[in-house]
C-alpha positions in Angstrom: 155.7 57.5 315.3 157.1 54.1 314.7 160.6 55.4 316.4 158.3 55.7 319.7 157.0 52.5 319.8 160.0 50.5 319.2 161.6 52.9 321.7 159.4 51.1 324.7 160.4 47.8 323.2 163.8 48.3 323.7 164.6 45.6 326.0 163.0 42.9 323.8 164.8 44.5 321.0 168.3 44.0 322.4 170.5 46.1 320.1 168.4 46.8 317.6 167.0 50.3 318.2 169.5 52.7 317.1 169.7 50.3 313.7 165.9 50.8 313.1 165.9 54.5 314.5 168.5 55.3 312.1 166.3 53.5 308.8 163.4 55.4 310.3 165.2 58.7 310.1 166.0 57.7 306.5 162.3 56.8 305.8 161.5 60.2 307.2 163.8 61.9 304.9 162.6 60.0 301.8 158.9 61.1 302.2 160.3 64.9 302.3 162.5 65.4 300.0 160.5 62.8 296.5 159.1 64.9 294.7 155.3 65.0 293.8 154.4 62.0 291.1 151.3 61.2 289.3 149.2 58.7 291.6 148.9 56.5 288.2 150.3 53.1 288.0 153.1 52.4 286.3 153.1 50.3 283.5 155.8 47.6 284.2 154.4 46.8 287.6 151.2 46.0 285.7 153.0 43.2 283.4 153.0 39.5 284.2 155.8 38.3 286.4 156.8 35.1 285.2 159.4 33.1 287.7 158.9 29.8 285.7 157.8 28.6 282.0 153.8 28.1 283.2 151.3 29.1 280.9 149.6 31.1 283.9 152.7 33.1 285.6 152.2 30.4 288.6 149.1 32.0 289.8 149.3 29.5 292.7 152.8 29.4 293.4 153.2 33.5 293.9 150.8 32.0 296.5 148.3 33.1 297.8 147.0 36.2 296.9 144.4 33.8 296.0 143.3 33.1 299.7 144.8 36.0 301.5 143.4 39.3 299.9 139.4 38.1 300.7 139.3 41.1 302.3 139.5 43.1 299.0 136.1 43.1 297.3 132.8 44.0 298.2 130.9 42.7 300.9 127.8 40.7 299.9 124.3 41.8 301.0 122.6 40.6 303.8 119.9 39.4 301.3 122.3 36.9 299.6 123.4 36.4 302.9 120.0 34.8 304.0 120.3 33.1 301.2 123.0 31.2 301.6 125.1 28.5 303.4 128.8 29.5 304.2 129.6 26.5 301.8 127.7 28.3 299.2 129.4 32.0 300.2 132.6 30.2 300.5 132.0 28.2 297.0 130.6 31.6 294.9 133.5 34.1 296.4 136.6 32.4 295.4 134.6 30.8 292.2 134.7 34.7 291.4 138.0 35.6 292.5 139.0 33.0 289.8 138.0 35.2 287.3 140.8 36.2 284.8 139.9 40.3 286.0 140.5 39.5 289.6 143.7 37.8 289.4 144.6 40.5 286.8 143.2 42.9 289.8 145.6 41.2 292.7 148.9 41.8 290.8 148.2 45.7 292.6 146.7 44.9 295.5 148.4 42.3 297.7 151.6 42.4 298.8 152.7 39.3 297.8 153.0 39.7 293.8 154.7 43.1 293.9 158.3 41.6 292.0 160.6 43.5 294.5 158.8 41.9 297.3 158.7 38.5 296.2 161.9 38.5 294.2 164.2 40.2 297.0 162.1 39.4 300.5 160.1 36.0 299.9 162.3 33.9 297.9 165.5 35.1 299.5 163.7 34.3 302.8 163.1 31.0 301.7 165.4 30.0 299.2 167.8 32.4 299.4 168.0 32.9 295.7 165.9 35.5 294.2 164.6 33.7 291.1 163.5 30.2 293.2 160.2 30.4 294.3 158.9 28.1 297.1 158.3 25.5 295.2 161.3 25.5 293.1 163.2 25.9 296.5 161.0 22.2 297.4 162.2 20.5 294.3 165.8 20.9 294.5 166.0 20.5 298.0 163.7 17.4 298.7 164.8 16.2 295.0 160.7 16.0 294.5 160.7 14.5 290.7 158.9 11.5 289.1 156.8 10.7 292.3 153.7 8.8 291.0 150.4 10.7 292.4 150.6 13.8 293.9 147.5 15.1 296.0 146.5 19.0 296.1 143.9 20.5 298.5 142.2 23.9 297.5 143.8 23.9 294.6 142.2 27.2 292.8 142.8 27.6 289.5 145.5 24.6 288.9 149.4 26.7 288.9 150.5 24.3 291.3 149.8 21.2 289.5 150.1 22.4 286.2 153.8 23.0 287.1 153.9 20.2 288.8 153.2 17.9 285.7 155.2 20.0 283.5 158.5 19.9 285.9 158.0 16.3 286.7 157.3 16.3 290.5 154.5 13.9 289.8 153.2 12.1 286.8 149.9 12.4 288.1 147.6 14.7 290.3 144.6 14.7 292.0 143.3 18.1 293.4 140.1 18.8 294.9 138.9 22.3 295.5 135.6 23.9 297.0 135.1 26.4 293.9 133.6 25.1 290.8 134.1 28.2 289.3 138.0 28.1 289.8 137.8 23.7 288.8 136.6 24.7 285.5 139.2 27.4 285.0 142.2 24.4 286.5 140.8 21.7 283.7 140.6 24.4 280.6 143.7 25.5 281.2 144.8 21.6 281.7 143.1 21.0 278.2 145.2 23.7 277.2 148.4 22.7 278.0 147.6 19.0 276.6 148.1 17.8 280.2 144.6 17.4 281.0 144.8 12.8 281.3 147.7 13.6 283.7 145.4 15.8 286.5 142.0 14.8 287.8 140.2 17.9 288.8 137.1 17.7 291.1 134.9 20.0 293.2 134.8 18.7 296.7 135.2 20.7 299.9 138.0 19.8 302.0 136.4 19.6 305.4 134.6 16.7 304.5 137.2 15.0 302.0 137.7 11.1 302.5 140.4 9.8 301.1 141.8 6.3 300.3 144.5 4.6 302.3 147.8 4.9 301.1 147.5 6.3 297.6 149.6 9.4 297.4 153.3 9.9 296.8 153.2 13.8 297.7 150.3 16.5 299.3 150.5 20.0 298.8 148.1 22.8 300.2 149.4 26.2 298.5 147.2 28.5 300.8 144.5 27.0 301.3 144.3 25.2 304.7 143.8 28.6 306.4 140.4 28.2 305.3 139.8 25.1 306.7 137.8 24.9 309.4 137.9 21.1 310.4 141.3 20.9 310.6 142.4 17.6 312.9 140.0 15.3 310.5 141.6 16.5 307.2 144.6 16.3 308.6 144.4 12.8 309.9 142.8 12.3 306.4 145.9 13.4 304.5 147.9 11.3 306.9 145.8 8.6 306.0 146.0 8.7 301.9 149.9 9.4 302.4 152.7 6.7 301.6 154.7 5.9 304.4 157.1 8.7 305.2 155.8 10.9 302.4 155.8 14.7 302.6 153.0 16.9 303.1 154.0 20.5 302.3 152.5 23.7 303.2 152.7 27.3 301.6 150.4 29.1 303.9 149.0 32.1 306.3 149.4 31.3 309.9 148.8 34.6 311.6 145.3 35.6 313.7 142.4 33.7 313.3 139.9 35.7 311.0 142.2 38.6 310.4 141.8 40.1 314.5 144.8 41.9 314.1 146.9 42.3 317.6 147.2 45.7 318.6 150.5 45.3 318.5 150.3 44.9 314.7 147.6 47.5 314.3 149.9 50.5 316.0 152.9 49.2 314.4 151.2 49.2 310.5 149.2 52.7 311.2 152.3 54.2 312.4 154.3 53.0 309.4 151.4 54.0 306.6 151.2 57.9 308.5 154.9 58.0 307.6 154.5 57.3 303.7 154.2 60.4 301.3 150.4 60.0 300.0 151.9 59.3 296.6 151.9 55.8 297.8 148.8 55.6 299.5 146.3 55.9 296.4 143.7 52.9 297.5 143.7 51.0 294.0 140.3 49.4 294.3 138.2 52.8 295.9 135.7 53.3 293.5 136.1 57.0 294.2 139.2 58.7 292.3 142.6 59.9 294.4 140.6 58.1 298.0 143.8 57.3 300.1 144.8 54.7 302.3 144.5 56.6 305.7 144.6 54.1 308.4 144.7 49.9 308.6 141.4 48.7 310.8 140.6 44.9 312.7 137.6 43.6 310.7 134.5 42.9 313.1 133.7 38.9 313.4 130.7 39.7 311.7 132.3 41.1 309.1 134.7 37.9 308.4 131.6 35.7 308.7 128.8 37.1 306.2 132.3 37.8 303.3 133.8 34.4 303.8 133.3 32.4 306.8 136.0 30.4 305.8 138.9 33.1 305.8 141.7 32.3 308.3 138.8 30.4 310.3 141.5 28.8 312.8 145.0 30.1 311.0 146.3 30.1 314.3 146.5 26.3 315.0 147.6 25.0 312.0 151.6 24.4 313.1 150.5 22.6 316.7 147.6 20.5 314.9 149.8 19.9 312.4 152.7 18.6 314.9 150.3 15.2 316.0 149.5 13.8 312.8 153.0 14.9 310.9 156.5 15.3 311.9 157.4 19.0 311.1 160.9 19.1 309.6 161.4 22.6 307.8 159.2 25.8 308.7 160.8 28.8 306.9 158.9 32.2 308.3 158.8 34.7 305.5 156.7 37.7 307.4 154.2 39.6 306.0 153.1 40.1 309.8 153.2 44.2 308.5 153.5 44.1 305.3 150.7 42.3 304.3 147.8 44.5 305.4 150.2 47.9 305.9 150.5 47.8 301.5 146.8 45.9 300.8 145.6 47.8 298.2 148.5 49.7 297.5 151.3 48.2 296.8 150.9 49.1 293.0 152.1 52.2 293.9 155.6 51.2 293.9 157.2 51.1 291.1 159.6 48.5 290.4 161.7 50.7 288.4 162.1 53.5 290.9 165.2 53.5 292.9 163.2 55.7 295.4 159.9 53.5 295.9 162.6 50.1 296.3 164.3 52.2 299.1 161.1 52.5 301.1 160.1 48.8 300.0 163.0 48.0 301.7 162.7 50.1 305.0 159.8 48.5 305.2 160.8 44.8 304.9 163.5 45.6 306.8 161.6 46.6 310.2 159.3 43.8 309.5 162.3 41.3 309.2 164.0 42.9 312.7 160.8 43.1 314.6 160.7 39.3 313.7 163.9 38.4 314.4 164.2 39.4 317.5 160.8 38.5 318.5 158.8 41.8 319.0 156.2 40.0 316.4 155.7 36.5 315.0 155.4 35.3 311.4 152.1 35.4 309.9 153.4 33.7 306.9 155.3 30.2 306.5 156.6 27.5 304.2 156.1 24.5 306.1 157.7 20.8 305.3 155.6 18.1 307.5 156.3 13.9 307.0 154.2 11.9 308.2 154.1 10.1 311.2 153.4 6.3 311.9 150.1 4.7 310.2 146.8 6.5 312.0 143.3 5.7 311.8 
């Protein structure tokens, strides 16, 4: 039981035991006395949740279901694998999990877009106002508006800049990501929104970027340098192509390299999900009918490697590579340490509307948010503000 392990954690706890014994208790009450419900989804959770007027419910800004929920979808064969170089894997899997379906599909599966958690746990965290967003949180903060050329790397499907252009950050954007399949989808929906002069879209992986000296007012990487392998060259490049004293600002996962979950994490999420009434444990994308979430595994190297190399390849340095090329002047941890694999796949479950699925939402964050403020676990999720340093290269 979770109330175990915390006990032998007391010490680092300090005085938080009896306060997460006593939600624990609470937890264990809930699951006994709800009453039986359909495993069906319910409707409002399956709407659009729309934080800010953009044509796409800020696919990008909710941030990173996009790059974190790789994990989700079938494994490719080992005959494509053969076939293929991980720029190719990497390049085909998130050109497909551009699809309109598959976004449509993450709205049940990762944690991130379910509205109680974003609403009441992310933005609080990080802007302490439930309707403000991360990037809205940037704007008014950093007073980001009329800069001339923004620069976006791994830029999906286009939210970020889209919003960008139509809330006056920038007048202009370049944004370069590895997916063609998601570039066509940005530059439609640019056509679309008659912005398409203002944003120059172009398939290019980031490892290899080069970029010219000096040309950008602003950089923004909305969850996509977990998946960048080269690391100290793009960001000396970015450092490079930035203004003097501009910002470089990250939205990103910064927990274990390819997904090798600490056992810490592991024991903590498998006791939590045992404690759930199977009501919320219906796996959403199990091709087999009523299949349940039963227990929360490490993926094998092997594993991360033939799906997509490029998944959290060195998540784990980011913040200290980051630190020699940029000054970093805000990090704002937001979790999702537990809650990010403990509910993959069924977070749909919840429904927004139910006073009794928000209470154990909010058991949850709450242990999550103790556990990491008072340093029993880290952050594996973080809003980071970086400026850069004196001229490099």
């Amino acid at each position: 039981m979770i109330k175990d392990y915390l006990v032998q954690l007391r010490n680092k706890l300090f005085g938080v035991n009896a306060v997460v014994d006593k939600m624990t208790e609470e937890l264990k009450k809930l699951k006994t006395e709800l009453k039986p419900e359909s495993l069906a989804l319910n409707s409002q959770f399956c709407q659009e949740i729309s934080a800010v007027p953009s044509q796409d419910s800020m696919e990008s800004l909710k941030l990173s279901s996009e790059s974190l929920e790789s994990l989700l979808f079938p494994k490719k064969t080992q005959e494509d694998e053969g076939k293929l170089t991980n720029s190719q894997i990497v390049r085909n899997h998130w050109s497909e999990q551009a699809s309109p379906e598959k976004i449509r599909q993450r709205k049940y599966v990762c944690w991130m877009n379910h509205p109680f958690i974003e609403a009441e746990y992310i933005n609080q965290k990080i802007s302490g106002n439930h309707n403000d967003n991360w990037l809205m949180y940037m704007v008014k903060k950093y007073a980001l508006n009329k800069l001339e050329l923004g620069l976006s790397l791994g830029c999906g499907c286009g939210g970020l800049e889209r919003y960008g252009i139509h809330s006056g950050i920038c007048k202009k954007f370049e944004a370069f990501d590895i997916a063609d399949g998601a570039i066509a989808i940005a530059q439609e929906q640019a056509e679309q929104d008659g912005i398409s002069q203002k944003i120059i879209y172009q398939v290019k992986d980031i490892n290899s970027i080069s970029l010219d000296q000096g040309k950008y007012d602003i950089a923004f990487a909305s969850a996509s340098v977990h998946h960048i392998k080269e690391l100290e060259y793009v960001f000396a490049q970015v450092s490079y192509a930035l203004k003097p004293s501009s910002l470089f600002i990250l939205n990103e996962f910064i927990g274990p390299a390819q997904f090798q979950w600490t056992e810490q994490q592991l024991e903590l999420m498998n006791q939590l999900l045992a404690l759930l009434p199977e009501k919320y444990k219906l796996d959403i994308l199990s091709p087999t009918p009523n299949t349940l979430k039963e227990k929360v595994y490490r993926p094998t190297i092997e594993f991360m490697n033939s799906f997509d190399p490029s998944e959290a390849i060195r998540s784990d340095e980011i913040i200290p590579l980051l630190s020699k090329d940029f000054h970093i002047i805000e990090k704002i941890d937001y979790g999702g340490t537990i809650l990010h694999i403990l509910l993959q796949n069924i977070v749909g479950n919840f429904d927004a509307q139910s006073p009794e699925d928000i209470a154990i939402l909010k058991l949850l964050c709450f242990i999550e948010e103790t556990l990491i403020t008072h340093k029993v676990i880290s952050s594996d999720f973080a809003l980071i503000v970086a400026q850069k340093k004196g001229e490099k290269m």
